[in-house]
TORMIDO-236695 format. One record per residue (C-alpha): residue in one letter; y, x, z. Coordinates in steps of 0.25 Angstrom, whole numbers, padded with zeros to 4 digits, always signed. Layout:
N
AYXZ ...
END
This chain:
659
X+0000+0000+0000 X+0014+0008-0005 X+0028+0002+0002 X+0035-0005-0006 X+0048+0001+0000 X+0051+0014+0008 X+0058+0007+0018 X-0029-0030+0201 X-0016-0022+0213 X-0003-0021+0210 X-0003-0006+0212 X-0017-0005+0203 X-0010-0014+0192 X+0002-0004+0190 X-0006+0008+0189 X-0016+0001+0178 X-0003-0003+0169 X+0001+0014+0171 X-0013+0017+0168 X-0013+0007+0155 X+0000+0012+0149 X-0002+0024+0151 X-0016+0023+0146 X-0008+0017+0132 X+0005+0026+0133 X-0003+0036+0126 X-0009+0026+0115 X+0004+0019+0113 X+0014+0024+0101 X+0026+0027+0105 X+0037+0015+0102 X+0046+0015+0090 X+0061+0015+0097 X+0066+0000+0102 X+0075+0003+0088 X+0062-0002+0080 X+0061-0013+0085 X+0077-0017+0087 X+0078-0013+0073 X+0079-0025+0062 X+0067-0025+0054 X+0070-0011+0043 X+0064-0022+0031 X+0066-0035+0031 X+0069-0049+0023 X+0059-0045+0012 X+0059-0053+0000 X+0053-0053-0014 X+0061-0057-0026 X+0056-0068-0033 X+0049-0061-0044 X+0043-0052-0033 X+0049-0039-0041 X+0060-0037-0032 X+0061-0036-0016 X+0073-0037-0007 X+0072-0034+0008 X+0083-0029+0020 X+0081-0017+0025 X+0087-0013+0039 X+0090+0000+0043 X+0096-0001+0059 X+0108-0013+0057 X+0110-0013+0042 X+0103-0021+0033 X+0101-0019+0018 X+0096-0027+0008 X+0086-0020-0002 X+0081-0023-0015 X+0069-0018-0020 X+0062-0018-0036 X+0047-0018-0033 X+0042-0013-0045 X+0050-0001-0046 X+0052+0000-0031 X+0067+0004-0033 X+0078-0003-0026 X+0086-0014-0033 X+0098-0014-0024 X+0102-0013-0009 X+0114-0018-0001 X+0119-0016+0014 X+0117-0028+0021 X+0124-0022+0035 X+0120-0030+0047 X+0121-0043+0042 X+0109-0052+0045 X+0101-0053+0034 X+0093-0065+0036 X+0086-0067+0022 X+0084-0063+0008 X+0084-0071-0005 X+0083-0065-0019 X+0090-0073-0030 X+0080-0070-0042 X+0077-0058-0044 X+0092-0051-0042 X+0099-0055-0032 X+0096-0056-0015 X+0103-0067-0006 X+0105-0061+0006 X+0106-0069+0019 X+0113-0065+0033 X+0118-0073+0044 X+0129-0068+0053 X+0135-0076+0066 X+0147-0082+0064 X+0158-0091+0067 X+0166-0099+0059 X+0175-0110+0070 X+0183-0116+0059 X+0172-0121+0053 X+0165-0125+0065 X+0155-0115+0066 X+0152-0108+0078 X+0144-0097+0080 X+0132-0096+0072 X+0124-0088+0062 X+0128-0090+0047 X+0121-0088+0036 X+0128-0080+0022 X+0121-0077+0009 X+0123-0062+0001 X+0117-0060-0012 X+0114-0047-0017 X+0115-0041-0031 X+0107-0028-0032 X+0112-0030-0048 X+0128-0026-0043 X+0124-0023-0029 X+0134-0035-0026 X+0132-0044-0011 X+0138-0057-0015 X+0140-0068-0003 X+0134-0084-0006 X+0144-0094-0006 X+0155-0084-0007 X+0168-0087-0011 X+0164-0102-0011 X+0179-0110-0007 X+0175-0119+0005 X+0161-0115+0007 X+0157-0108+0020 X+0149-0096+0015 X+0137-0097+0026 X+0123-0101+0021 X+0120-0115+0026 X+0104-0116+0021 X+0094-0106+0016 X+0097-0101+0001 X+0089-0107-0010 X+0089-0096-0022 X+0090-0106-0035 X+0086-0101-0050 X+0095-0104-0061 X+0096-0103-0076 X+0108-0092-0074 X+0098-0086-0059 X+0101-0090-0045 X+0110-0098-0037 X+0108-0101-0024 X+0109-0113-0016 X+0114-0114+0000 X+0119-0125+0008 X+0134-0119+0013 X+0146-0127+0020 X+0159-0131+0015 X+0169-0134+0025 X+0180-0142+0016 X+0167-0151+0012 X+0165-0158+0024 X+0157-0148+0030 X+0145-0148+0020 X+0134-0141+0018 X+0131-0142+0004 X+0122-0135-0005 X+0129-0124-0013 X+0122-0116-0027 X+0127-0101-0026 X+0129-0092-0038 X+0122-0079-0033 X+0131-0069-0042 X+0144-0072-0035 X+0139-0082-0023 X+0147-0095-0026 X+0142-0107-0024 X+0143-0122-0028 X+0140-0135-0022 X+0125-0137-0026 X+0122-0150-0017 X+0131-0158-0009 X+0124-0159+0006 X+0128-0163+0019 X+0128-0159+0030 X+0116-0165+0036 X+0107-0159+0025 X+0099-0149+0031 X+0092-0144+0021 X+0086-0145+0006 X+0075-0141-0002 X+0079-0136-0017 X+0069-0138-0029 X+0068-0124-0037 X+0062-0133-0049 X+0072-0142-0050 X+0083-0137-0044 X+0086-0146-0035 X+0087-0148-0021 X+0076-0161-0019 X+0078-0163-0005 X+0087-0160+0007 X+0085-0166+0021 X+0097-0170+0031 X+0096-0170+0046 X+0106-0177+0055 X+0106-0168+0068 X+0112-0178+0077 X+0101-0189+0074 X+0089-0182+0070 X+0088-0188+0056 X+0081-0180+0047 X+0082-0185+0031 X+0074-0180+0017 X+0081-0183+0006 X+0076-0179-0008 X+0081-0178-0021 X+0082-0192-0028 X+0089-0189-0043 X+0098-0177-0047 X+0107-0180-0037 X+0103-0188-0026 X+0093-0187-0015 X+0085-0197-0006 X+0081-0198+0008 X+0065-0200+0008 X+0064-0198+0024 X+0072-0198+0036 X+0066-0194+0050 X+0073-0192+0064 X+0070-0176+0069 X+0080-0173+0083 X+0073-0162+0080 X+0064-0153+0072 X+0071-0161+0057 X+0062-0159+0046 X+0066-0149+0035 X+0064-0147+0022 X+0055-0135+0017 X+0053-0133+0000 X+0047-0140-0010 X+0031-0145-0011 X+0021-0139-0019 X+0023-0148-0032 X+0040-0147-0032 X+0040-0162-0030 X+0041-0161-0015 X+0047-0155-0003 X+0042-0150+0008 X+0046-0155+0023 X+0042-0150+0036 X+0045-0164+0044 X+0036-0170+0056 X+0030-0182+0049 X+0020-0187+0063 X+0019-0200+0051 X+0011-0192+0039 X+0001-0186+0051 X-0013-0188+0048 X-0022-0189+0060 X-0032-0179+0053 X-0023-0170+0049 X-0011-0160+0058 X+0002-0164+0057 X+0009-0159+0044 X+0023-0152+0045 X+0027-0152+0031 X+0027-0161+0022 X+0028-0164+0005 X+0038-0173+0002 X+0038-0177-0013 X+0052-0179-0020 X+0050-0190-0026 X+0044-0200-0017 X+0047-0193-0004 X+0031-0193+0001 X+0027-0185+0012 X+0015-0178+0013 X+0011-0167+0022 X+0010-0152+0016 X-0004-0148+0020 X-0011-0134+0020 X-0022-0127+0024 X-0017-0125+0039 X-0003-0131+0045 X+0008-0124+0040 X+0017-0119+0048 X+0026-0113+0036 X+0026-0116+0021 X+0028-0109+0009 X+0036-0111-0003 X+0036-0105-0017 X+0046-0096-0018 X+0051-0100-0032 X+0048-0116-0032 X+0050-0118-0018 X+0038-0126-0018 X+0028-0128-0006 X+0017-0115-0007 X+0010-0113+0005 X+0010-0115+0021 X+0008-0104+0031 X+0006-0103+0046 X+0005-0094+0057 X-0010-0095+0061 X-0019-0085+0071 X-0007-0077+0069 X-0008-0075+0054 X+0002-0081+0044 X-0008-0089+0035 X-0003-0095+0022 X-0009-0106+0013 X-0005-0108-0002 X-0003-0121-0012 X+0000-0109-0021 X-0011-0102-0028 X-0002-0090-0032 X+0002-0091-0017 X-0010-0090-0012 X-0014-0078-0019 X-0002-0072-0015 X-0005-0074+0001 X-0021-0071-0001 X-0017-0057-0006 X-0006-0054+0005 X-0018-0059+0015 X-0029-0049+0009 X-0020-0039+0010 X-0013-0040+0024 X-0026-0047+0029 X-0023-0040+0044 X-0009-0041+0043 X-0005-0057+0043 X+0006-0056+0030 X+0017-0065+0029 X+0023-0070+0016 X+0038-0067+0016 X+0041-0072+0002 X+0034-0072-0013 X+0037-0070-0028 X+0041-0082-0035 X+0027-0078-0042 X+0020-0077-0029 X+0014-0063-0035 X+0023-0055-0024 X+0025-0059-0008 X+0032-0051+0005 X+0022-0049+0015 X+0025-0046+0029 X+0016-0043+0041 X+0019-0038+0056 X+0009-0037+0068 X+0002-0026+0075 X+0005-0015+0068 X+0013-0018+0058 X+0030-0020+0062 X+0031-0027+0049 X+0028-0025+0037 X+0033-0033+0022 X+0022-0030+0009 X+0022-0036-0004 X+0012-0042-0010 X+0010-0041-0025 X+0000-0051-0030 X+0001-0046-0044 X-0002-0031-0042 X-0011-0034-0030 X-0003-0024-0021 X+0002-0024-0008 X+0015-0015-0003 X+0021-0014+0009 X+0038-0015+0009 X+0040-0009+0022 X+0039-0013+0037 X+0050-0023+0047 X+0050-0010+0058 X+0047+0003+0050 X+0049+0009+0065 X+0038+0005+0071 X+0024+0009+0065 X+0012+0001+0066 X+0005+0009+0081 X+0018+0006+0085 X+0016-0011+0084 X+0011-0016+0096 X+0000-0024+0095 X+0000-0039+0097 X-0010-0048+0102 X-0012-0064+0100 X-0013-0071+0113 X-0016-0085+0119 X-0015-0092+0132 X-0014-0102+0141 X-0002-0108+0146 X-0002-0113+0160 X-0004-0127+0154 X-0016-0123+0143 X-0009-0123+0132 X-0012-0111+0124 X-0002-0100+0121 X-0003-0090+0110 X+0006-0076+0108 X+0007-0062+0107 X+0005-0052+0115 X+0010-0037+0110 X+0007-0024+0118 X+0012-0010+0117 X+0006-0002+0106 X-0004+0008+0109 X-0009-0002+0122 X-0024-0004+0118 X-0027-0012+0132 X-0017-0019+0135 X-0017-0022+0150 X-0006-0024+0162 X+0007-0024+0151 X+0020-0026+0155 X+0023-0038+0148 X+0035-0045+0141 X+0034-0059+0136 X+0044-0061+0124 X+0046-0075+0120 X+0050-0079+0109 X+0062-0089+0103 X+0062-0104+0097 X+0058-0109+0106 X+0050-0114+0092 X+0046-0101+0088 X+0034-0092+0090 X+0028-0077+0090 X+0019-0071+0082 X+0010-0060+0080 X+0020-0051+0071 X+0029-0040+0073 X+0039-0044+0085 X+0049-0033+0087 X+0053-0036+0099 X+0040-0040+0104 X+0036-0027+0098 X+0047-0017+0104 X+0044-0024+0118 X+0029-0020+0118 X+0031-0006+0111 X+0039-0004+0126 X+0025-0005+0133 X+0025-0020+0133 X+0015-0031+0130 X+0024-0042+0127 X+0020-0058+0126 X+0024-0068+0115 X+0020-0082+0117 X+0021-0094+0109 X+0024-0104+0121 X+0022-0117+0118 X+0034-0122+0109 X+0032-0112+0100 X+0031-0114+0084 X+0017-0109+0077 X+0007-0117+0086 X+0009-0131+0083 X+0018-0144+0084 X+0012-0146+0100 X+0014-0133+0105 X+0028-0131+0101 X+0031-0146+0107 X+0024-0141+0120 X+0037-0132+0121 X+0046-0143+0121 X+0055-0144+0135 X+0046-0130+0139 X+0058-0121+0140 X+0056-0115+0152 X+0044-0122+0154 X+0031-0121+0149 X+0036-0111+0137 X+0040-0103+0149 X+0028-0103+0157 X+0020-0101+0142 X+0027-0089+0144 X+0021-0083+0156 X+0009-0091+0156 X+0007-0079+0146 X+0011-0067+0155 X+0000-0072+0164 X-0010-0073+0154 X-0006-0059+0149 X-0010-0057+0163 X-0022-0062+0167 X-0027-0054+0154 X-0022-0043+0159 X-0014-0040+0147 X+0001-0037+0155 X+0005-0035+0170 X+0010-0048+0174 X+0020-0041+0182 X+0026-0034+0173 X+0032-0046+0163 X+0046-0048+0157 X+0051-0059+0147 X+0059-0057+0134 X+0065-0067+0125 X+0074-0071+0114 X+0082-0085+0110 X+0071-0095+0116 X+0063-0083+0122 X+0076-0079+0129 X+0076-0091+0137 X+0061-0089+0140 X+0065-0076+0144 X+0075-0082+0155 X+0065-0091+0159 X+0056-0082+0162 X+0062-0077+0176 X+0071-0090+0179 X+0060-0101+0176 X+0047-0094+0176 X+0048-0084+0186 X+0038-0073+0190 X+0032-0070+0178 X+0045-0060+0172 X+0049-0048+0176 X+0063-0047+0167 X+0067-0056+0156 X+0076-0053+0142 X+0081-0064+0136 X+0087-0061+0122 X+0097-0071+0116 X+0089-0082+0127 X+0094-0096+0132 X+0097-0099+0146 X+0104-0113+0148 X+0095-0121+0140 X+0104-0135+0143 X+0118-0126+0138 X+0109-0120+0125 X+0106-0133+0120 X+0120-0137+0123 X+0126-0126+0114 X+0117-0132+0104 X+0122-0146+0105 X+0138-0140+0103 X+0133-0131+0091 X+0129-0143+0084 X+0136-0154+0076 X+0130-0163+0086 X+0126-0163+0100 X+0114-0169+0098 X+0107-0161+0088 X+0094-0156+0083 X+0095-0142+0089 X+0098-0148+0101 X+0087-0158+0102 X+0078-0146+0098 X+0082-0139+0112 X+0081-0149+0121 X+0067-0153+0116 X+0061-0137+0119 X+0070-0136+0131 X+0066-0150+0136 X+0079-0156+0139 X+0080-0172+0135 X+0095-0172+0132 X+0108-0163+0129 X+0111-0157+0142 X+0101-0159+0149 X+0102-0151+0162 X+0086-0150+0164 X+0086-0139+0153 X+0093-0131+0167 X+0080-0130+0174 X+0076-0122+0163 X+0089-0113+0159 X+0087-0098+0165 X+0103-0097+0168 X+0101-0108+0176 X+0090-0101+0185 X+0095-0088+0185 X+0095-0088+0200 X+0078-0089+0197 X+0077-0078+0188 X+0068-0068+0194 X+0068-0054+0185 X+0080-0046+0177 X+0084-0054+0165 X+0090-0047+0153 X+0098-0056+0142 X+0102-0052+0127 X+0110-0060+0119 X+0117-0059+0106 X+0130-0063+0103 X+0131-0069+0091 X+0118-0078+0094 X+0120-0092+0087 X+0106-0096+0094 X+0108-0094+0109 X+0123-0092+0113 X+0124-0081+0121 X+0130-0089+0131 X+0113-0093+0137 X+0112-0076+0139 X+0127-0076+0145 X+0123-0089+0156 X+0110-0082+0159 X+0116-0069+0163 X+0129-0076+0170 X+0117-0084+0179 X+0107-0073+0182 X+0120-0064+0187 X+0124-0075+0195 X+0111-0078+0202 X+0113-0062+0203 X+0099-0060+0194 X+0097-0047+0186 X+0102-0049+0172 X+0105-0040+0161 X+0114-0047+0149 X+0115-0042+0134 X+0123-0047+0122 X+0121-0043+0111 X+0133-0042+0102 X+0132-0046+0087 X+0117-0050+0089 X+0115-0064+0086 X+0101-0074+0090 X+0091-0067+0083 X+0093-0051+0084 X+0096-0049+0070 X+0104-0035+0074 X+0097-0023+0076 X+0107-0016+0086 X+0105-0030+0095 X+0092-0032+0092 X+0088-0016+0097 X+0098-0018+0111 X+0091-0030+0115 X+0078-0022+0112 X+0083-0011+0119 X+0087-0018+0131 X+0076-0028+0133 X+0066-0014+0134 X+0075-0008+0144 X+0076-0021+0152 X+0062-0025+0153 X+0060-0009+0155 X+0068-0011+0167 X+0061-0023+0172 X+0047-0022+0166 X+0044-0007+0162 X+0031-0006+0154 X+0028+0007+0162 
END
């Protein structure tokens, strides 16, 4: 394979745990620099053009991104441009010549009535003239920020673009504008209000054949489908305070669209609930989309935009299952060839002859191949962490057990490399955000950096957790603080009783949701921790949800219906949500707390971090408190994301050491 580019007493338990490092100190490679793992991945956004000739990707060398474009047949470079700091968030190529780049920066903009929050702006790049040309620019009375994701639409002339952007003067619209790529001017495409939250576009005919609206305040949630060149037509209307519908691409025959939609009426009582569903555009049936296994994702073709495949995450291997014959010959080769390595597909050729592979694990930091179908070959592009080499990969582990209730558990569990017998760890739990998220078996860096420190460190999927079904992530609901605490160290102590980590020896880390479970950890359940960091983490759950219900256009909305069913409050304001809000029960806290909180976070104002360390001091409790400036909600820097490395190893060195 050729790269592609060059890029039993107490007294007898301590002495066994000296014993057993020492025993592995000399086994274990020594650990890349905390700098590896801080750093932003060195290759990233990989993506094939559509003819699977060309490759664009960014590389990051410390702060400072650059986007490279790459001629795979004659492995030269077709262009490069500085990228600076910015956060790129994605990469599109418009045909085969040009790249839409896609960054966000924190912003904001009080005469228009936006507050602080993370926008979204378009550059497209010419390798041609080596020109950087903005989207929407220059366009009188349009607010130049990306309102939708950018569909790339094929011309007689080439490509134009299509974005939802707003107008100001036009009674606050949000329409749909067409972007000329060569100089970044647009024109109104579709009139759209503001209550249309999204649309599906017909790469066949051209056409946008269905748009959904959602009223925030009500719930109501409508479909509406093309009818006529010009008008469209509601087929279906449902009420969702939370969790609305949304629309996905197009069905398998182009005369559909694809809805993911809870639909308890189409259930079958022999068959599992579907999630997604085929709506036809001409009589607006529903039928569920069925595969082999219940999809968790589905797949569209890259060039029709039409329904391919379904894939899920399953025994910890992404499994894929095809409609497409070309598809799945595509995804049979990338599995004979990475048979040990569990490959995602990234994105395809329009020909479905070329893919982007990726895979992480133990022993691998990451790692992007292409797969070329037509010449039978495999090549490795280059590794996410070229710092850290694969001995130096801590190993990690699948785990189940049994909450104090019975229902089952299932995480991770990575130790220190070079620890064969892992027994009497120092452990850190790390748990992660959403709460409607999950862990996985992959490359965690900071997971990673914590146990290349000499620490095993836990991840859990507690129950309200995505990936493990509709009932598990439901027995969350009104469990902050509760029983997705407790799921927590129910963990810790079955860690223990296999003798696995030293349950005296336990510190809790977390970011966003896993922040607040971090601060729950010594004021709610106490005993079990030893330190606590909570990155970018909520403490006043009743004032969270109230900044939530002043950010929006309405009190009553749908995000805030969303947290008052996970944090189990039954209206706005209600002071119940106190029993469980750590910077209400500082005076409880019963080991060292450190708090880190970007600035510029849109997600969690830093004003949770600043009440949390204003209460701990007062209930004279030790606290530790960090701001990170210029960082915002998801660590995209790498200076910030390296200090809050930096400091949680030295605070939980202090409080926990691994020796």
């Amino acid at each position: 394979m050729r790269p592609v580019l060059v890029g039993l007493s107490l007294a007898m338990a301590s002495h066994s745990v000296v014993a057993q490092s020492t025993a592995d100190a000399s086994a274990r490679p020594a650990p890349p620099p905390l700098e590896a793992y801080g750093a932003l991945p060195s290759l990233e956004l990989v993506q094939l053009s559509p003819s699977g000739r060309r490759l664009a990707f960014i590389r990051v060398i410390g702060e400072q991104r650059r986007l490279v474009l790459v001629d795979l047949a004659s492995q030269s470079q077709l262009g490069s441009v500085g990228a600076g700091n910015a956060k790129v968030r994605d990469l599109q190529w418009i045909g085969e010549d040009r790249v839409l780049i896609t960054t966000s920066e924190t912003e904001s903009f009080r005469n228009l009535g936006i507050d602080e929050t993370e926008l979204a702006a378009g550059q497209i790049y010419d390798p041609a003239t080596a020109r950087i040309t903005p989207v929407l620019a220059n366009v009188r009375g349009v607010f130049p920020a990306l309102l939708s994701g950018v569909t790339i639409v094929e011309t007689a002339d080439g490509h134009d673009l299509l974005v939802r952007a707003y107008a100001p003067d036009q009674a606050g619209r949000i329409d749909l504008y067409r972007v000329n790529p060569a100089n970044g001017r647009a024109r109104v495409a579709e009139s759209m209000g503001r209550e249309v939250d999204d649309f599906i576009f017909d790469p066949t005919s051209k056409k946008t054949v269905a748009r959904s609206e959602y009223k925030s305040v009500t719930g109501e949630w409508d479909l509406y489908l093309r009818h006529g060149d010009d008008a469209f037509r509601r087929v279906w209307r449902t009420t969702a305070l939370i969790d609305a519908p949304y629309l996905m691409g197009m069905g398998m025959n182009g005369d559909s669209v694809i809805v993911a939609a809870d639909r308890p009426d189409l259930d079958r009582p022999d068959r599992e609930s579907a999630d997604f569903f085929d709506v036809n555009l001409e009589t607006g049936a529903w039928r569920p989309v069925r595969f082999d296994f219940q999809p968790q994702s589905l797949l569209f073709h890259p060039r029709t935009g039409r329904l391919i495949g379904a894939s899920r995450l399953e025994n910890d291997r992404q499994i894929y299952a095809f409609a497409d014959a070309d598809a799945s010959l595509l995804w049979a080769q990338a599995e004979a060839t990475l048979a040990d390595a569990s490959p995602y597909f990234l994105n395809w050729s329009e020909d479905l002859k070329h893919a982007v592979l990726f895979t992480s694990g133990t022993g691998d930091a990451g790692t992007y191949y292409l797969l070329n179908l037509a010449d039978n070959q495999l090549n490795q592009i280059g590794q996410a962490y070229e710092a850290i080499s694969p001995e130096q990969v801590a190993p990690v582990r699948s785990i189940t057990y049994a909450a104090a209730d019975g229902l089952q558990i299932h995480g991770y569990l990575t130790t220190p490399p070079g620890v064969t017998d892992a027994a009497k760890l120092p452990l850190v739990v790390l748990a992660h955000g959403g709460p409607a998220a999950r862990d996985t078996v992959g490359f965690d860096w900071w997971a990673q950096a914590i146990a290349s420190r000499g620490y095993a460190v836990l991840q859990a999927n507690f129950r309200g957790s995505t990936g493990y079904g509709e009932a598990f992530m439901e027995a969350g609901y009104g469990e902050w603080g509760r029983k997705m605490q407790t799921d927590l160290s129910d963990g810790v102590r079955w860690l223990a009783s296999q003798g696995l980590i030293d349950p005296s020896r336990v510190c809790i880390v977390g970011a966003s949701y896993g922040g607040y479970a971090a601060l729950a950890g010594p004021t709610l359940d106490t005993g079990v921790y030893r330190c606590a960091v909570s990155v970018n983490g909520v403490s006043d759950l009743r004032r969270m949800v109230e900044v939530e219900a002043r950010a929006g256009e309405h009190r009553n909305n749908e995000t805030v219906r969303y947290w008052n069913r996970f944090m189990g409050a039954e209206r706005l304001g209600d002071r119940s949500l106190d029993e469980r809000s750590p910077s209400r029960l500082a005076a409880q806290a019963d080991a060292p707390i450190l708090l880190i909180h970007g600035r510029d976070d849109t997600v969690v104002p830093l004003e949770q971090s600043r009440l949390m360390a204003q209460a701990l001091r007062r209930a004279a409790k030790p606290v530790e408190f960090i701001e990170l400036q210029g960082e915002d909600h998801w660590l995209s820097r790498s200076d910030t994301r390296l200090r809050m490395l930096t400091e949680t190893l030295r605070f939980l060195q202090a409080h926990n050491p691994a020796s």
